[in-house]
C-alpha positions in Angstrom: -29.9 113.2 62.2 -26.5 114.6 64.0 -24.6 116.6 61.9 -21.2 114.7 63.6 -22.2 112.3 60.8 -20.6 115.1 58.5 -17.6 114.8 60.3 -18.2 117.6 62.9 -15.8 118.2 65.4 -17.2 117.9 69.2 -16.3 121.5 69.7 -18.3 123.1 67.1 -21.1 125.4 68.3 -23.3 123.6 66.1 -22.4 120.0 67.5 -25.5 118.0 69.6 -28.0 119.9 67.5 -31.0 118.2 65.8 -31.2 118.8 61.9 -33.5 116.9 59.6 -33.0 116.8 55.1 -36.5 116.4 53.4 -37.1 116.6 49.9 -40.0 119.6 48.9 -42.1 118.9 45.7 -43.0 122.3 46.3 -39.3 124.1 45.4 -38.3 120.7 44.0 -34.9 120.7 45.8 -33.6 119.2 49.0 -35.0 121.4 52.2 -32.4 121.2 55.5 -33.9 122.6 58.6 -32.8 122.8 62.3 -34.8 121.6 65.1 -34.2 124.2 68.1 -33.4 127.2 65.3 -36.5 127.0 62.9 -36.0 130.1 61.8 -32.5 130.1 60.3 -33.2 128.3 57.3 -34.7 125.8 55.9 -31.9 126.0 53.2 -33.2 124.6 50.0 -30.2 122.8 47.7 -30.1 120.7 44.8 -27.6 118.5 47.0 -28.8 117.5 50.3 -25.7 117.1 51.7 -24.4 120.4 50.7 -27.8 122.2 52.0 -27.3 120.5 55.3 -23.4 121.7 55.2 -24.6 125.0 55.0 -27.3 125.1 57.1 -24.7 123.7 60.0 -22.7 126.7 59.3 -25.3 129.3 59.7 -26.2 127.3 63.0 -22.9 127.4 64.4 -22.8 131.5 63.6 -25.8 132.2 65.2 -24.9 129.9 68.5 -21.7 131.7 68.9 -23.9 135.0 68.5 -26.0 134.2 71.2 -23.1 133.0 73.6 -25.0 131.5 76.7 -28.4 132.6 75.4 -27.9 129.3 73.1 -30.5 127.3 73.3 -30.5 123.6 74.8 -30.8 120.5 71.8 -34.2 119.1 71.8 -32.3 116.2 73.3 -29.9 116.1 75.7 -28.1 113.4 74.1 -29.0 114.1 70.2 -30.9 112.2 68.5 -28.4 109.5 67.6 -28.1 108.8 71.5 -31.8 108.7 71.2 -31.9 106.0 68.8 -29.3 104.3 70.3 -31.6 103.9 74.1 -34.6 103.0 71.7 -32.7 100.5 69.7 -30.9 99.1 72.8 -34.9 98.3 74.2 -36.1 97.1 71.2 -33.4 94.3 70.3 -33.4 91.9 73.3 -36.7 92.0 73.5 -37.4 90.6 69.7 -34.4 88.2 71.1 -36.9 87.6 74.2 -40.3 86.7 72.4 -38.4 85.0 69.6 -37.2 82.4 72.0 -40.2 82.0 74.0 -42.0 81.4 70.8 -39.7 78.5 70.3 -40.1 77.5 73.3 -44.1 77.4 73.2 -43.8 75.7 69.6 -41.4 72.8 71.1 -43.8 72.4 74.2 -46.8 72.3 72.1 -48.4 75.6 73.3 -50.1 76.7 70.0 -51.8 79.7 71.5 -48.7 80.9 73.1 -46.7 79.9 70.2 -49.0 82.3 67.8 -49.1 85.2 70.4 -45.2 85.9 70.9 -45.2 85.0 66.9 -47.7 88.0 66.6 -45.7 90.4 69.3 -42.6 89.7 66.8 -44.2 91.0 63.4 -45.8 93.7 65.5 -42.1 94.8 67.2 -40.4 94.4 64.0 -43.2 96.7 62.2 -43.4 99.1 65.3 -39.5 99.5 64.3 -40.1 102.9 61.9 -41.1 104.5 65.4 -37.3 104.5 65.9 -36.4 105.8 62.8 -38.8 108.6 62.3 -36.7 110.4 64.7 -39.2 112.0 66.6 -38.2 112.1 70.1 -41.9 111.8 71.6 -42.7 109.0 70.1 -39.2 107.0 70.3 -38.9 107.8 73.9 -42.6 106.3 74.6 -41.8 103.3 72.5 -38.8 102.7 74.8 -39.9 102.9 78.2 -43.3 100.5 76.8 -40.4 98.0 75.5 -38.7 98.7 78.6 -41.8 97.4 80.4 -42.2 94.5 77.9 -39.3 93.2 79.0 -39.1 93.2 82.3 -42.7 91.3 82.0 -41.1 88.7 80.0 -38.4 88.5 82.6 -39.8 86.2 85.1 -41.3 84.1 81.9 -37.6 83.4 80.1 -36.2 82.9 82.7 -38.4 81.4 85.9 -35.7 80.3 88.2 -34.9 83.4 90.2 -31.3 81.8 90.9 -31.3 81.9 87.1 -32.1 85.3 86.6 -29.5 86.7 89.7 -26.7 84.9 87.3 -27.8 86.6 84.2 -28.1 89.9 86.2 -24.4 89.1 87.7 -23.1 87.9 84.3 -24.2 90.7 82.4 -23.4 93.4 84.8 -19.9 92.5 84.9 -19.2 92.3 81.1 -22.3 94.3 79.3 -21.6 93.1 75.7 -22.9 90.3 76.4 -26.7 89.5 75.7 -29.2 86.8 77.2 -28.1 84.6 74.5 -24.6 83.4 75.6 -26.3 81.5 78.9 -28.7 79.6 77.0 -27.5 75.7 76.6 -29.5 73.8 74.4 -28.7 74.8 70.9 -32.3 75.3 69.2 -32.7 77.9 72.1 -29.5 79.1 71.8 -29.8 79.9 67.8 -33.6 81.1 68.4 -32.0 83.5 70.8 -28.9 84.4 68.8 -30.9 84.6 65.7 -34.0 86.8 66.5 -36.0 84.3 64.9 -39.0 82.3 65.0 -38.7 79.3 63.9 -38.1 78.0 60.6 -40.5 75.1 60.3 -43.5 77.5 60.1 -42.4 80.2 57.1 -43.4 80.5 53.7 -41.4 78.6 51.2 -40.1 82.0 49.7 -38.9 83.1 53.1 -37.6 80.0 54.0 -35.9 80.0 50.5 -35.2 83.7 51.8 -33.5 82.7 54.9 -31.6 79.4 53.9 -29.8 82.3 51.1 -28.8 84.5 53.8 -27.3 81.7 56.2 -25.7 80.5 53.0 -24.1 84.4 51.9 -23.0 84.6 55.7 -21.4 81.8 56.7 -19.4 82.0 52.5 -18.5 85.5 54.7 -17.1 84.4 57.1 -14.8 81.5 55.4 -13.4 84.1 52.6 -12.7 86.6 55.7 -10.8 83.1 57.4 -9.2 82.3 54.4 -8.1 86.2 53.5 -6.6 86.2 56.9 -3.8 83.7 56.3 -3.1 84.3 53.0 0.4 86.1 53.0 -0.8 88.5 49.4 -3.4 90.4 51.5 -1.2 93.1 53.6 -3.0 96.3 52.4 -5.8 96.4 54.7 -4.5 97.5 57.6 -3.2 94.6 59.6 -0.6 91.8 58.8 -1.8 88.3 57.9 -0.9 85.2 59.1 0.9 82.9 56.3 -0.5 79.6 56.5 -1.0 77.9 52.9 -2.5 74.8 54.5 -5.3 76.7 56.4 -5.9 78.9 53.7 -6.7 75.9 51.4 -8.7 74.4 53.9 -10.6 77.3 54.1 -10.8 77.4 50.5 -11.9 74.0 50.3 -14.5 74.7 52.6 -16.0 77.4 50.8 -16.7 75.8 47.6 -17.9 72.7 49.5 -20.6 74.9 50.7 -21.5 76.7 47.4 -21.4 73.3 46.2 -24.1 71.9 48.9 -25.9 75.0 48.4 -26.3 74.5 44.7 -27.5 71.1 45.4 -29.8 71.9 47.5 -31.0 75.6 46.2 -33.7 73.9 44.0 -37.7 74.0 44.3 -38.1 70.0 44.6 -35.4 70.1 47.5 -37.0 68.8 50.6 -38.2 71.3 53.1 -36.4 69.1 55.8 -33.6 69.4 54.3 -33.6 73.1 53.6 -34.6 74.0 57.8 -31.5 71.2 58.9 -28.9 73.0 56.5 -30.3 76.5 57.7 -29.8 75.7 61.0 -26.6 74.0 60.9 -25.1 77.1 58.7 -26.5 79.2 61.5 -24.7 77.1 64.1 -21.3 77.3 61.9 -21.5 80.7 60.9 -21.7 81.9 64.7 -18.4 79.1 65.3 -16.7 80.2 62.6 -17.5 84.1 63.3 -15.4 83.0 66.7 -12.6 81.8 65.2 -12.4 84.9 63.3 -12.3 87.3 66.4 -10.1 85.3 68.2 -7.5 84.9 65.3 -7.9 88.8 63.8 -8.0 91.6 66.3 -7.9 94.6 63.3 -11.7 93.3 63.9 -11.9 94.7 67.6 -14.7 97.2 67.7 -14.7 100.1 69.9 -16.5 102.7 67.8 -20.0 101.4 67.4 -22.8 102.8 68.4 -23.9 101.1 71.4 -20.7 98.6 72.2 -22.8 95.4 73.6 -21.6 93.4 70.8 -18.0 94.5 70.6 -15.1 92.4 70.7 -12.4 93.1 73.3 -9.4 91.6 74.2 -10.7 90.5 77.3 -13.1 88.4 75.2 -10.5 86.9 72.6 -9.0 85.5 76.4 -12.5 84.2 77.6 -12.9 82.0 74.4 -9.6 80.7 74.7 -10.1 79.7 78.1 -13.3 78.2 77.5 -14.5 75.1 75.9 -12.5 75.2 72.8 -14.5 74.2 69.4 -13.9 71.6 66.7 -12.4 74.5 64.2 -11.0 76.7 66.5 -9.1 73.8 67.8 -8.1 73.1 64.1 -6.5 76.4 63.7 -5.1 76.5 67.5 -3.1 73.1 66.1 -2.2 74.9 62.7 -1.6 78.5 62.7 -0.1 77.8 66.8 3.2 79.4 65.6 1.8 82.8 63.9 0.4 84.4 67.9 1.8 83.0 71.4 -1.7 83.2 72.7 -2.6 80.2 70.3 0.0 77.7 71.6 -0.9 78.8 75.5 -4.1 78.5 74.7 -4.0 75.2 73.3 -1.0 74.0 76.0 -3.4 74.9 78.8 -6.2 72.9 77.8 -4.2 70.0 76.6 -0.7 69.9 78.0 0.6 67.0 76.6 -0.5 67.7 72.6 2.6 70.1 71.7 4.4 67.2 69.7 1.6 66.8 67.3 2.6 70.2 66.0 5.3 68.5 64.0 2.7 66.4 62.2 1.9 67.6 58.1 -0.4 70.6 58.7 -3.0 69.1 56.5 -3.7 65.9 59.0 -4.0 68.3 61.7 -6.9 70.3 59.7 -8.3 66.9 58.8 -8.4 65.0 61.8 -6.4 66.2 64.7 -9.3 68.2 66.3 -10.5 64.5 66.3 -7.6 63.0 67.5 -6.8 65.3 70.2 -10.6 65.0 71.7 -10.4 61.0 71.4 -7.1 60.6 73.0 -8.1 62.9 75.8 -11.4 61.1 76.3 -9.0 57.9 77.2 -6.9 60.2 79.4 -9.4 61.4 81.4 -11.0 57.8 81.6 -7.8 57.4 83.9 -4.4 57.4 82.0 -2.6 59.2 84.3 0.3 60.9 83.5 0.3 60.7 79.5 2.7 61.9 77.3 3.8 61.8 73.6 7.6 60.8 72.6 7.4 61.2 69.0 4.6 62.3 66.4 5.8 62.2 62.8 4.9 61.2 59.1 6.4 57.6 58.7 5.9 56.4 54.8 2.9 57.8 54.6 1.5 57.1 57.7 1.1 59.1 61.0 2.9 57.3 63.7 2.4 58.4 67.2 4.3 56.8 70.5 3.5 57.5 73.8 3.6 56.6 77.2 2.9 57.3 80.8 3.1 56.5 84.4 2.3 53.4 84.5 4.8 52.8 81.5 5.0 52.8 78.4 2.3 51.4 76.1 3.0 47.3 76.9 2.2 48.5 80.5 2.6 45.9 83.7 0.0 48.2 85.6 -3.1 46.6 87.1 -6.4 45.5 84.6 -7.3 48.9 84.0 -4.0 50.5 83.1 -3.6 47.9 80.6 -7.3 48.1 79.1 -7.0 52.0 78.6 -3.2 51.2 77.0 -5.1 48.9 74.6 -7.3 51.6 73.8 -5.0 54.3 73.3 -2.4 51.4 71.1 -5.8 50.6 69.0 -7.1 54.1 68.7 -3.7 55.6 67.4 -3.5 52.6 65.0 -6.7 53.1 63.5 -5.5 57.4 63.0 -2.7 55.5 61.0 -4.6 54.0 58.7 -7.2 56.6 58.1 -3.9 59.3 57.5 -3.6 57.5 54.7 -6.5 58.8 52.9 -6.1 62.5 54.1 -4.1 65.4 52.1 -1.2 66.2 54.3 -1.3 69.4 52.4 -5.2 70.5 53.0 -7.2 67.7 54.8 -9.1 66.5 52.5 -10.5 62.5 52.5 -9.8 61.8 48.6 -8.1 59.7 46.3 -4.6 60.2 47.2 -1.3 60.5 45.3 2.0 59.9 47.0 5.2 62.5 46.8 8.2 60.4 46.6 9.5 62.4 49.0 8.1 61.2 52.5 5.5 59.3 50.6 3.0 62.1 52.2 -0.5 61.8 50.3 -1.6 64.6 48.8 -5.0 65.3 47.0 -5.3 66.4 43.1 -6.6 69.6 44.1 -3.4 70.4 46.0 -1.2 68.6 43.2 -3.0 71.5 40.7 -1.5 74.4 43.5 1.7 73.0 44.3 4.6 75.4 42.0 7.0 73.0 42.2 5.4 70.3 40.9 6.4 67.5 43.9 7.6 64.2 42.3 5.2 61.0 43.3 5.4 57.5 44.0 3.6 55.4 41.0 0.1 54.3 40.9 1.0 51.2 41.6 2.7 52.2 45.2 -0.8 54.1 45.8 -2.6 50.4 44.4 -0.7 48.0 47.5 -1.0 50.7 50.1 -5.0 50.3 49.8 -6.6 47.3 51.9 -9.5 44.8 50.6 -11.8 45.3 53.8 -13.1 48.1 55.7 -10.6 50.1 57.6 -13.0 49.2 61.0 -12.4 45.2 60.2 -8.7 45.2 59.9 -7.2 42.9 62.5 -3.9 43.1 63.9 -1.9 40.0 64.8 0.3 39.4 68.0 3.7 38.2 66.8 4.0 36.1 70.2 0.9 34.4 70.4 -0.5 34.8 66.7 -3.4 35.3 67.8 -5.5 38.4 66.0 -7.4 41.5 66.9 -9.7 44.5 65.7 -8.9 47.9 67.2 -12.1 48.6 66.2 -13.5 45.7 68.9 -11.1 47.2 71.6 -12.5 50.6 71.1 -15.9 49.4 71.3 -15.9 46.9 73.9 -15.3 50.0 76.5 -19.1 52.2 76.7 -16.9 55.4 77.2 -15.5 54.8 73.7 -18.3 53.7 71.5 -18.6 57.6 70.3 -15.2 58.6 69.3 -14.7 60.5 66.2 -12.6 57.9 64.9 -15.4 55.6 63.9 -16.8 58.6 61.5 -13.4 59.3 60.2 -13.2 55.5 59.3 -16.6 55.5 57.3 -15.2 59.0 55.8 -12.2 57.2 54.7 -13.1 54.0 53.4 -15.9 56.3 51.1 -13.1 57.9 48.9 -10.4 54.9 49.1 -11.3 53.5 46.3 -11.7 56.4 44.3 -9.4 57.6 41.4 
């Protein structure tokens, strides 16, 4: 171990030095001992760390003694430099053979699936060579895994166009592992992970695993929902104060204990236990996003080997990316609290600034989903779209647009006016399903109605709310729920009397038939009648 540990300045004599703590039966006490000075010492204490603080002291006399007699550490680099070349060998490559193991189990390759399954158990047991800290055998382990992987090179990756990007990509920004350039998501989380897959553990380390996916991604959330909460100042960075996200983050939270309660038992399908581990892996490395992009008192720059910090020019990268379902959700709400939120999300959708003046809990509920719907009909060719006006209207969100064709009764040719349909029937089915969303935390409940605004608003949030807002009577919330299915309601042209379903509008077009609005219906019309 390196006595910098013990906060050692660089410039001590003693600094680089090798120095090792082992307990002796023999004089029952704690025995510290130096490497390249055998002889001064061992130092036996009672407390280790206090033998080893001496023993440094009596190193660094007897360097300064010698002057430039002293002799050179056993390694170059000390031994924590040591562990760290060892380390940085041995981590892609378990990253490596985990995903070709994946990869041999999904193309039915049994013998290659149980070979690179073996090499993993073998690596991870062949990881005490690294920590036994002796420099013959960490330095032969790392040049073998060293070999290993440039072996498997040619086998992960067997496009040599392939491989020149990786080289390229990784050269320019080194923080970056193998992982971030796989696609498909099974390889990616194999890759990600370091594991093998799931379907083929024990039920106690499955049971194991679905607990630790469960404790991380509850990490992550809390972490979410500490950093907009206005109370928590004292650690070193100032939070962002955003009640609605950190209710939603809340909400979250104990949605997940509450799935993993239900799902924790021993008759719980294995099926079910692999799809929720692997989902919670998928969110947990989402939500881990979000939180670097939104907190940079997380930036690391003091780690031991620094491929997996988090820089600024990262936080810029992700923003300029393809932005995710909940990172979109938090570019929509907590815009206002950073500058780079609202350029990031202006840049990627230019014409989505109004819908900032929508309740904050519609745009945790559903305005990811709105935003991605309406572009999908933009981009299908409505050029030049904007929004007037987006605003809470008795309860309802009401959005108007137009465009440059016109506005949304457009006179353009067949097309314009098939994509105006869309957009007028897409927007009117987000008005109905507002109804059933807290404008406080975006929840789909039973709703209760604040005379004020008539803005729904869950029981959850009415518990929170100090005031206690007034509200509409049941029998308002009673006449503002229809009899049919929010996908069968049919709107009526005052001209021509003759009747429509948004719903048959939306679906009619291929490009539409998987919007998020037709899951956000079924969401809706689950809790309407509820309460």
């Amino acid at each position: 171990m390196m006595a910098v540990w013990w906060g050692m300045r660089d410039d001590d004599p003693a600094y680089g030095y090798t120095y090792r703590v082992e307990w002796s039966e023999e004089q029952l006490a704690y025995v510290s001992s130096c490497v390249e000075y055998p002889e001064v010492g061992p130092v036996p204490a009672a407390d280790g760390e206090e033998g080893l603080r001496w023993l440094i002291h009596l190193v660094s006399e007897r360097v300064k003694a010698d002057g430039d007699a002293a002799r050179t550490p056993a390694s170059s680099r000390g031994t924590l430099r040591r562990f760290e070349d060892a380390e940085s060998m041995l981590a892609p490559l378990l990253v490596r053979v985990s995903l070709l193991a994946y990869r041999a189990k999904r193309d039915g390759d049994e013998r290659g699936y149980r070979d690179y399954t073996g090499e993993w158990h073998a690596l991870r047991e062949g990881r005490e060579t690294i920590e036994s800290y002796e420099f013959a055998r960490m330095d032969e382990a790392a040049e073998a895994w060293g070999r290993r992987m440039q072996e498997l090179e040619p086998v992960a990756w067997p496009d040599p166009d392939a491989r020149a990007r990786v080289h390229a990509a990784l050269a320019g920004n080194p923080r970056k592992d193998d992982g971030d350039f796989v696609k498909d998501r099974m390889e990616r989380y194999a890759c990600t992970q370091s594991l093998w897959p799931l379907e083929d553990m024990e039920d106690w380390e499955l049971a194991e695993r679905f607990y630790d996916k469960q404790n991380d991604l509850s990490a992550k959330l809390i972490a979410l929902g500490y950093r907009c909460s206005a109370d928590m100042d004292d650690y070193g960075w100032v939070p962002d104060d955003v009640p609605a996200l950190r209710r939603y983050y809340r909400r979250l939270l104990f949605d997940l204990d509450d799935e993993y309660n239900r799902n924790s038992r021993l008759n719980t399908p294995r099926e079910t236990t692999i799809r929720l581990a692997h989902q919670w892996a998928r969110d947990n490395f989402v939500y881990g996003t979000v939180l670097k992009v939104i907190d940079p008192s997380g930036d690391s720059t003091d780690t031991w080997h620094h491929r997996h910090d988090f820089t600024e020019d990262d936080r810029q990268r992700v923003l300029a990316g393809e932005i995710s379902m909940p990172l979109l959700r938090h570019l929509l709400t907590g815009h206002n609290t950073r500058r780079m939120l609202d350029t990031a999300l202006r840049r990627h959708w230019p014409w989505a600034g109004p819908l900032y003046d929508l309740p904050d809990g519609w745009k945790l509920g559903l305005g990811a989903e709105l935003v991605r719907d309406m572009q999908t009909i933009i981009d299908a060719g409505l050029g030049g779209f904007r929004i007037n006006l987006a605003e809470a209207r008795f309860g309802q969100m009401r959005i108007t647009w137009g465009c440059d064709a016109g506005d949304e009764d457009t006179d353009g040719g067949s097309e314009a006016v098939s994509l105006a349909a869309a957009m007028d029937a897409l927007l009117f089915l987000y008005q109905l399903v507002s109804i059933h969303v807290c404008s406080q935390c975006g929840r789909f409940a039973a709703m209760r109605y604040t005379r004020e605004g008539m803005l729904p608003v869950c029981a959850e949030c009415l518990k929170q709310d100090d005031p206690k807002p007034e509200l509409l009577d049941e029998s308002a919330k009673e006449a503002s729920q229809p009899a049919e299915p929010i996908r069968d309601t049919i709107v009526y042209d005052t001209d021509t009397g003759k009747g429509t379903r948004p719903t048959d509008v939306l679906r009619s077009d291929a490009r539409f038939r998987g919007l998020n609005i037709f899951r956000l219906m079924d969401q809706a019309d689950a809790v309407r009648h509820e309460g």
